[in-house]
Structure formats: structure tokens, C-alpha cells
Phi, psi and omega in degrees: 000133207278147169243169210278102170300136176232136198254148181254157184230097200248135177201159208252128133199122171059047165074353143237168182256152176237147162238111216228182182214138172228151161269345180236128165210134206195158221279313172089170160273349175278098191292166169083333178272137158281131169277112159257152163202173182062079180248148149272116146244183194284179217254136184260079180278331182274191190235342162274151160217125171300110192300333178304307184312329190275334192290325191258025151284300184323280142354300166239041169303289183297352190276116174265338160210191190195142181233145165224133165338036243333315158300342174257013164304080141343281163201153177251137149241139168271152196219158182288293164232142184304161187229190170323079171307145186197140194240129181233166176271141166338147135231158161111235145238024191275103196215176190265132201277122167326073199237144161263078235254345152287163168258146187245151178271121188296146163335108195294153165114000000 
């Protein structure tokens, strides 16, 4: 019986990191982007809720697929079951690697 892969998704946006849980994630038609799709969150069976957790259900409630930049990737891990999606502030030396997907064009003249 084949099993359900679940991917965890560290990304960069706007100065903060999000970790996120998906069940698809590929390469895509977008060059430079990554496609999730199938996000996971956790089952609310407790009687706490993490608010982080609820912004960024919230957020991507309506979303069936999300392209992220290639550049703004952390890490993909495949993991056994999902865990907290959680959105934190930058600490550290962690920043978004400086990309162009373009080439800029030398100067006329």
C-alpha cells in the first residue's frame, strides 16, 4: 500500500518565515517557482488553538495552490505527519538569497 507522502515547507515572505505542511509539491509550470498544493493542517481535536496556526489556515483557506519562489525556500523535508505550520520572525542570519530570474542588460553606449 503505497503511502501518502506529507512535505514540510520553510520559506522566507516578507521578513518572516512560514513552515507550512503540503501534501504535493513540484517544480511546476512557473519556471523559478515552487508549486504546493494540498496543504495540510493540524485536526482541531483539542480544546487549544494556536493562533499561529489558525492565521495561517486562515490565509491559505481559500488556496488550492500556492507558487513560492524558488528563492525564498529554506527547506523541503519529507516528514512522517504533519506538525505545527507556524509563521516566526527572521532571527539569525537567515535572509532571502538576492535573485534575479532575469539577466539586466548592459548599458547602451
Amino acid at each position: 500500500m503505497p503511502r501518502d507522502s506529507i512535505y514540510k515547507v520553510i520559506f522566507v515572505n516578507q521578513g518572516q518565515v512560514y513552515e507550512i505542511y503540503a501534501r504535493r509539491i513540484s517544480q511546476g509550470d512557473l519556471w523559478g517557482f515552487l508549486e504546493v498544493e494540498q496543504f495540510v493542517f493540524g485536526e482541531r481535536t483539542q480544546m487549544i488553538v494556536d493562533p499561529g496556526e489558525e492565521r495561517l489556515k486562515n490565509e491559505f483557506s481559500a488556496v488550492r495552490r500556492s507558487y513560492i519562489p524558488l528563492h525564498a525556500v529554506i527547506r523541503i523535508d519529507e516528514v512522517e505527519k504533519e506538525g505545527v505550520c507556524k509563521i516566526t520572525e527572521v532571527r539569525g542570519n537567515v535572509a532571502q538569497f538576492p535573485y534575479s530570474p532575469v539577466a539586466p542588460r548592459p548599458p547602451k553606449g
